[in-house]
Kinemage of the C-alpha trace (Angstrom):
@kinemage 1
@onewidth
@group {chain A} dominant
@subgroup {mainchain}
@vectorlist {calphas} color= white
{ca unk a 1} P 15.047 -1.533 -5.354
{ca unk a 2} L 13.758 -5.341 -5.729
{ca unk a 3} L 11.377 -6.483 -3.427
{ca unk a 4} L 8.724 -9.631 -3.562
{ca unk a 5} L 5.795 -7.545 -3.034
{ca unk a 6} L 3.930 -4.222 -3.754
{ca unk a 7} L 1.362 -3.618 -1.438
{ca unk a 8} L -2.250 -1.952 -3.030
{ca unk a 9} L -4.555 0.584 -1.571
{ca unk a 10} L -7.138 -2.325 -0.793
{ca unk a 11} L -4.719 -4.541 1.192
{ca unk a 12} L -3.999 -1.427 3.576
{ca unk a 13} L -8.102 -0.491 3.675
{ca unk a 14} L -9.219 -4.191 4.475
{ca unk a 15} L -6.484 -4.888 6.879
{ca unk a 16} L -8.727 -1.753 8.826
{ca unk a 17} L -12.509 -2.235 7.705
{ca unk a 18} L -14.379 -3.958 10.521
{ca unk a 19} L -17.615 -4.237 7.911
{ca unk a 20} L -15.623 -7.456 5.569
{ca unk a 21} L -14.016 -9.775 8.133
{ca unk a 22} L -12.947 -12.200 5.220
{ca unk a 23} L -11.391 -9.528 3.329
{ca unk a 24} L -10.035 -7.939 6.638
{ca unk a 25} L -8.334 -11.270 7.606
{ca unk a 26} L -6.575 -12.069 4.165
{ca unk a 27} L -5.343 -8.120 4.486
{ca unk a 28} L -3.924 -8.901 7.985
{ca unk a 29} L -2.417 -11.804 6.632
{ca unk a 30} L -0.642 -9.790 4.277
{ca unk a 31} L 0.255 -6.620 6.370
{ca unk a 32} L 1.753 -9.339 9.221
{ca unk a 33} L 3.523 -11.163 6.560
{ca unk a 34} L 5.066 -7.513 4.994
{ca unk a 35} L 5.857 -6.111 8.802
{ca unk a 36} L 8.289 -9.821 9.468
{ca unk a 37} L 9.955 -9.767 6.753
{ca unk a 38} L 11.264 -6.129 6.167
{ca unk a 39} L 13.038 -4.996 2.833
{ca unk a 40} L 10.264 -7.594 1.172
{ca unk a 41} L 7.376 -4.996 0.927
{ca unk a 42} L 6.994 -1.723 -1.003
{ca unk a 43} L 4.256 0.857 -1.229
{ca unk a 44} L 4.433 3.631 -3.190
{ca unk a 45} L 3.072 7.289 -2.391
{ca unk a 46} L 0.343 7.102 -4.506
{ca unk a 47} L -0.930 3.962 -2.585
{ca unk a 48} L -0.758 6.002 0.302
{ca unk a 49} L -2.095 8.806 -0.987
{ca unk a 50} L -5.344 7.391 -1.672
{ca unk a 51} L -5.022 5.250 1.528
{ca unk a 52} L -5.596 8.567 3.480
{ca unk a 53} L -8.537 9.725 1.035
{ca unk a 54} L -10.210 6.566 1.478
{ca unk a 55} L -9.711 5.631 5.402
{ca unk a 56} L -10.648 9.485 6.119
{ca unk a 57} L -13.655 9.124 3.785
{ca unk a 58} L -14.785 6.341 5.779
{ca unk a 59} L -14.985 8.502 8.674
{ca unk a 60} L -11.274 7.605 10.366
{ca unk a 61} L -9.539 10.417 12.148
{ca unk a 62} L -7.532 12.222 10.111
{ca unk a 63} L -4.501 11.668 12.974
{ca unk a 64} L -4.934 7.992 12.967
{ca unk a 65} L -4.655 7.982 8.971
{ca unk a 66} L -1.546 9.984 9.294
{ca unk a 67} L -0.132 7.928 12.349
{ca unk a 68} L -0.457 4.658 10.155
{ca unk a 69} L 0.819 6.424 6.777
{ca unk a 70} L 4.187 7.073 9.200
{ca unk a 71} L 4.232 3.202 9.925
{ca unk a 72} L 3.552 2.271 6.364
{ca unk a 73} L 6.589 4.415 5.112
{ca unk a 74} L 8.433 2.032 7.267
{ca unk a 75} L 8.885 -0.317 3.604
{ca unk a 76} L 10.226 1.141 0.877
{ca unk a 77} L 8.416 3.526 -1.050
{ca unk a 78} L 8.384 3.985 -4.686
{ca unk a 79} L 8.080 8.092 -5.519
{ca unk a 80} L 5.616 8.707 -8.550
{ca unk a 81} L 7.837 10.118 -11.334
{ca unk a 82} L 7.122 10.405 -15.070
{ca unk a 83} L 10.464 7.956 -15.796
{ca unk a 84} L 8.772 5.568 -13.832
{ca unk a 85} L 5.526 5.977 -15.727
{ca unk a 86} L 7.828 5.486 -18.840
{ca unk a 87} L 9.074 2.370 -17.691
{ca unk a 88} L 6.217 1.120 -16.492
{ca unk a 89} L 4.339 1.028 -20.262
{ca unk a 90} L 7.714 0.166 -21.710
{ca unk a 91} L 7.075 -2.928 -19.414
{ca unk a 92} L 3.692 -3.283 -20.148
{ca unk a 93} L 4.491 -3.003 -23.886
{ca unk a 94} L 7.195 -5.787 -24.026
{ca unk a 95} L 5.346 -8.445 -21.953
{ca unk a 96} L 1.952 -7.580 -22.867
């Protein structure tokens, strides 16, 4: 898989929390950017793991957390494996 950009946990939170507009508006800028250009944007399931922990813990409905998980999973998404934990520090390693 090559894509241009990995979305984080804080993107997907700020392009929802009403409390930091400037935050939220970058995030939107982002998430409207990654929904027009599809097969540019991954996520993995980590990132939305902890998506759902954090938007619930905010005091979001667990249904609307799930219903925008389903949406997310729209991009590609990266599964959390130890051979990509390997590669990962092998990258790290090389380019420091």
């Amino acid at each position: 898989m090559s894509v241009e950009y990995f979305l984080d946990t804080n993107v997907l939170l700020y392009g929802y929390d009403l409390d930091a507009p400037d935050k939220r508006l970058i995030a939107m800028n982002i998430l409207e950017d990654a929904w027009k250009s599809p097969g540019t944007t991954a996520i993995s399931v980590q990132v939305l793991q902890e998506f759902f922990v954090n938007f619930t813990r905010k005091g979001q409905k667990h249904a609307e957390a799930c219903l925008l998980i389903e949406d997310f999973c729209h991009w590609s998404v990266v599964e959390n494996s130890l051979s990509l934990l390997g590669s990962g520090l092998a990258i790290c390693k090389r380019w420091q």
